[in-house]
N, C-alpha and C positions, 0 to 999 in steps of 0.2 A: 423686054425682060432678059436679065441673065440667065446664063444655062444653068447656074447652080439652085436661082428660083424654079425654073421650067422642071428640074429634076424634080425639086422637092415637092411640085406641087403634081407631077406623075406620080410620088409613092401615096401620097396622100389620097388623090383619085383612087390609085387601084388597095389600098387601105380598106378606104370606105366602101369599094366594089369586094372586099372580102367579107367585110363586117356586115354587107347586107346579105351574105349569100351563107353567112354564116349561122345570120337571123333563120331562113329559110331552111336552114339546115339541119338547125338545133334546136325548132319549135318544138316538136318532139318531145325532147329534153324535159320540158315543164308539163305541156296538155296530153300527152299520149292518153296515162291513165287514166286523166279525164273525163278527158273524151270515150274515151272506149268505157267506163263505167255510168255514162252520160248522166254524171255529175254535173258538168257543162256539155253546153254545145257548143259545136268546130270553134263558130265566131266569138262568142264571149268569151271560150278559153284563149284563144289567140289572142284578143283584146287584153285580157289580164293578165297573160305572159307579155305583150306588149308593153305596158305600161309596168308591171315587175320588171323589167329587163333595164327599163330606160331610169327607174330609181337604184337598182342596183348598180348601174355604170359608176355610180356617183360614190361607191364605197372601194371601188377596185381599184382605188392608186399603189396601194402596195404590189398587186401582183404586176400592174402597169412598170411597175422600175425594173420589177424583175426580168421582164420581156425585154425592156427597152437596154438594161445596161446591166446583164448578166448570163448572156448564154455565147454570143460571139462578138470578137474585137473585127472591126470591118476597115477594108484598107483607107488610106486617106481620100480626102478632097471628093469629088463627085461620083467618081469609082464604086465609092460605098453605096450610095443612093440607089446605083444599077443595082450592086448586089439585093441590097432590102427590095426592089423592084420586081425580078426574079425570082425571090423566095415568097411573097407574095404569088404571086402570078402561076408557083406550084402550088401553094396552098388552093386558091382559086379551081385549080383546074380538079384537081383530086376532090373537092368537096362537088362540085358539078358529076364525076365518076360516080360517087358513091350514093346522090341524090338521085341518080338516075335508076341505080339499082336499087335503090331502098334500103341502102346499108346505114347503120347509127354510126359512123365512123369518128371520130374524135377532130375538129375542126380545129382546135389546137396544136396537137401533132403533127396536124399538117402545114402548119402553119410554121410549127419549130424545124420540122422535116425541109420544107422550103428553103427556112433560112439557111441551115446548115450546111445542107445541096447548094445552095449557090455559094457562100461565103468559103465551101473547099477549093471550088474552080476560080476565086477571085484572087491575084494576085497581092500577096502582106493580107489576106485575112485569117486569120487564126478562130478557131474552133475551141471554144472554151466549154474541152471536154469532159473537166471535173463537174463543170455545174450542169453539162447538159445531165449526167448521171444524175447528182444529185436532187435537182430541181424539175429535172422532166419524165426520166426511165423510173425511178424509183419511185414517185408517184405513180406513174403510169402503172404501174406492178401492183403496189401497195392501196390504191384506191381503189379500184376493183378489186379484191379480197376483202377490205375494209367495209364497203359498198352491200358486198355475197353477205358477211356472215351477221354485220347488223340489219341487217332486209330480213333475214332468217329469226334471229332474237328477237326482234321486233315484235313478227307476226306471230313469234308465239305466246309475245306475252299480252298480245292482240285476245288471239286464239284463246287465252286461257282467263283474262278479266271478263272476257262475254260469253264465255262457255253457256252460260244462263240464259242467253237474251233469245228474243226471237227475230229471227233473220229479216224478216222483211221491215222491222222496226229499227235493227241495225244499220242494213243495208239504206235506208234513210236516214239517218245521221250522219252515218260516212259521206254518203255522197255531200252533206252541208259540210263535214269537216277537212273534203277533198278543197274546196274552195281557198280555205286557209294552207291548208299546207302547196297546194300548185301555186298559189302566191309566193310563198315561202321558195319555191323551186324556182322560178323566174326572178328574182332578187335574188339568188345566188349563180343564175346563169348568167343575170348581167354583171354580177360580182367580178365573175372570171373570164368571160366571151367577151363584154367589150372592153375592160383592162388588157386584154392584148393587141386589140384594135390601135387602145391608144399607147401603148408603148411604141408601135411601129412608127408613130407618128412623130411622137417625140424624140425618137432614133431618128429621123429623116430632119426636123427641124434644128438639132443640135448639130448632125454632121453637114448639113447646110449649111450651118453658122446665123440661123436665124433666130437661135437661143444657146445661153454660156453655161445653160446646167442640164445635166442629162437625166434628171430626174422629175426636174418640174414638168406640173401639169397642166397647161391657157387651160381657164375656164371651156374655151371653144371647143377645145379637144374633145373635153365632156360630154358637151350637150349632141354636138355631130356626130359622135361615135355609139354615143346613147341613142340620140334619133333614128343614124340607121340601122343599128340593131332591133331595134323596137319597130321599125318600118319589113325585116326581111322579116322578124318573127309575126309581123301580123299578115302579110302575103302567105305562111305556112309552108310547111315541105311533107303535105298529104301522100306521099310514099313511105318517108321512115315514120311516119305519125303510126300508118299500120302495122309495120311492123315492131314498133315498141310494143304499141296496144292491145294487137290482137293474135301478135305469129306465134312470141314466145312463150306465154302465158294465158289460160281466159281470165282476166284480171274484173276481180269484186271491187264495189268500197274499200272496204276492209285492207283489201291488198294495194290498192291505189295508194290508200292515203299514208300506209306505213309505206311503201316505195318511196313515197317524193317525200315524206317526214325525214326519215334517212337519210336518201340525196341532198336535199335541203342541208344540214344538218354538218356532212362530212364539207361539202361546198363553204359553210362560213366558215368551218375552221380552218379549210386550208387559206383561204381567202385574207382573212381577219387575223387570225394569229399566224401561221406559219409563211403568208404570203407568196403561197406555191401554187403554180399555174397549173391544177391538173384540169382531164378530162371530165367536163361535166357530163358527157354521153356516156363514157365509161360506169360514171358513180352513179347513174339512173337503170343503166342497163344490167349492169350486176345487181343492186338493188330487185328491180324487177325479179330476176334469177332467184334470189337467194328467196324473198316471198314467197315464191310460187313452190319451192322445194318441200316448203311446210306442209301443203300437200300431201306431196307423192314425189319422189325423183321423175317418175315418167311424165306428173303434172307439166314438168317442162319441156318445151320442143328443142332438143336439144342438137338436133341439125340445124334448126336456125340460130340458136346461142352459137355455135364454131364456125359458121358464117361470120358471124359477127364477130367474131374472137380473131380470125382470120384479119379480117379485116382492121381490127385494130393492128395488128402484128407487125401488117404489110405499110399501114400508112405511111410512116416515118420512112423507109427507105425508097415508096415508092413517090411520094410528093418533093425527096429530095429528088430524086431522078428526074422529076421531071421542073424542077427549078434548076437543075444543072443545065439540062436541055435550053431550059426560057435564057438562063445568064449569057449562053455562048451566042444568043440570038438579039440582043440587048445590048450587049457590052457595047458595040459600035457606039452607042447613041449616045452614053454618058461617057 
């Protein structure tokens, strides 16, 4: 094999070794509520997030370009490959920190944070810093606000078409109506989690020289990026599952299902019309938040919401840090 297949077919491995740990990461994302409203249980929700994830891959070509050939220019010939290699490899490691601790951290962010961290320390890569703003910070800001204040309108106008009903009869509805809408949230997580899966790929395949257009997408890309997505999401990442579930909020029906209708919701527009990669953990977790505020403000645990807010904060420079650290340790090899 040549080294510039040997390379390409290294980003691709640790690709798919992101995309599964991403599954596991960001199960969460779709069954928390769920699960914890035990609408579902653990398995059948992760089953339906699974099989949601793996149909929604198949819609995500637009934010795919956008990952693949709009956030950094990467130096020539095999060099590049290292870089994508090491910004991976930060992503990776940060989503394992954060799954460890139970934190919902944004698997994108870390992902963008990688590349960026590595592509400073790479020699002729340039940092295309108008669209990291654009296309990453600004969402990042703006979906979780977006997220907060329709999770909040939502549920009150939840709150206010059932004012009449009686709870235990409600509370049985929701939970059949959670089914559709955690569908609904798993088809928008694989909308935006494995369209970046395959952007990295098609990045690695073009500057390989193994394809002449920097947008197309092989069928293969597809179904392998969609597989192991759908593969880490049904193994679970029963740490942040509790913590979406049961730390921030005690989540009803009621509240479940406006959360992930929401998420749902802001996830295809970005996805479908604006083809902006934001944080799906972000747009479930503020969601979450804003629900629960309809309440009571105290309704929310709001030392674990600034844990979490923390932790978004931090991602981004700390997954570059440590893609800068993996590039200086790599470079030799490409």
């Amino acid at each position: 094999m040549t080294p510039e297949l040997i390379a390409v077919l290294a980003v691709i491995v640790v690709a798919m070794a992101f995309d599964y740990t991403n599954g596991f990461h960001d199960a969460a994302n779709a069954i928390a509520t769920s699960v914890s409203t035990r609408a579902l249980t653990p398995r059948v929700a992760l089953a339906l997030a699974a099989v949601g994830n793996f149909v929604g891959a198949h819609f995500g070509a637009g934010v795919a370009k956008t990952v693949g050939d709009g956030l950094v220019t990467l130096p020539p010939g095999v060099a590049s490959l290292g870089v994508v290699f090491a910004g991976v490899l930060g992503a990776i490691a940060w989503n394992l920190i954060t799954w460890y601790f139970g934190l919902p951290s944004s698997s994108s962010h870390a992902l963008f944070g990688g590349l960026v961290g590595a592509t400073l320390f790479a020699a002729d890569g340039v940092v295309q810093w108008g669209n990291i703003v654009e296309k990453v910070l600004i969402p990042m800001v703006l979906s979780p606000v977006v997220g907060l204040v329709l999770g909040f309108l939502v549920m009150l106008g939840i709150l206010w078409l059932f004012r009449k009903g009686q709870p235990g009869k409600l509370n049985r509805g929701f939970r059949w109506a959670q089914t559709a809408s955690a569908a609904a949230m798993s088809v928008g997580h694989g909308m935006q989690d494995a369209a970046k899966t395959m952007g990295i790929i098609v990045l690695a395949l073009y500057t390989g020289g193994y394809q002449d257009n920097k947008t197309h997408i092989p069928q293969w890309v597809f179904w392998t990026s969609a597989a192991m997505l759908a593969a880490g999401t049904y193994a679970g990442g029963w740490r942040i599952i509790r913590t979406l579930g049961r730390k921030i909020i005690d989540l009803g029906p009621p509240e479940g299902f406006a959360a992930e209708t929401v998420a749902s919701a802001v996830l295809y527009f970005n996805a479908l019309v604006l083809k902006a990669p934001i944080s799906t953990t972000h747009t479930i977790t503020s969601a979450i938040m804003g629900v629960g505020a309809t309440k009571r403000l105290s309704a929310v645990r709001w030392n674990v919401a600034g844990n979490i807010v923390i932790a978004w904060i931090i991602t981004f420079p700390a997954s570059a840090a440590i893609a800068c650290l993996a590039y200086l340790l790599v470079r030799p090899l490409f």
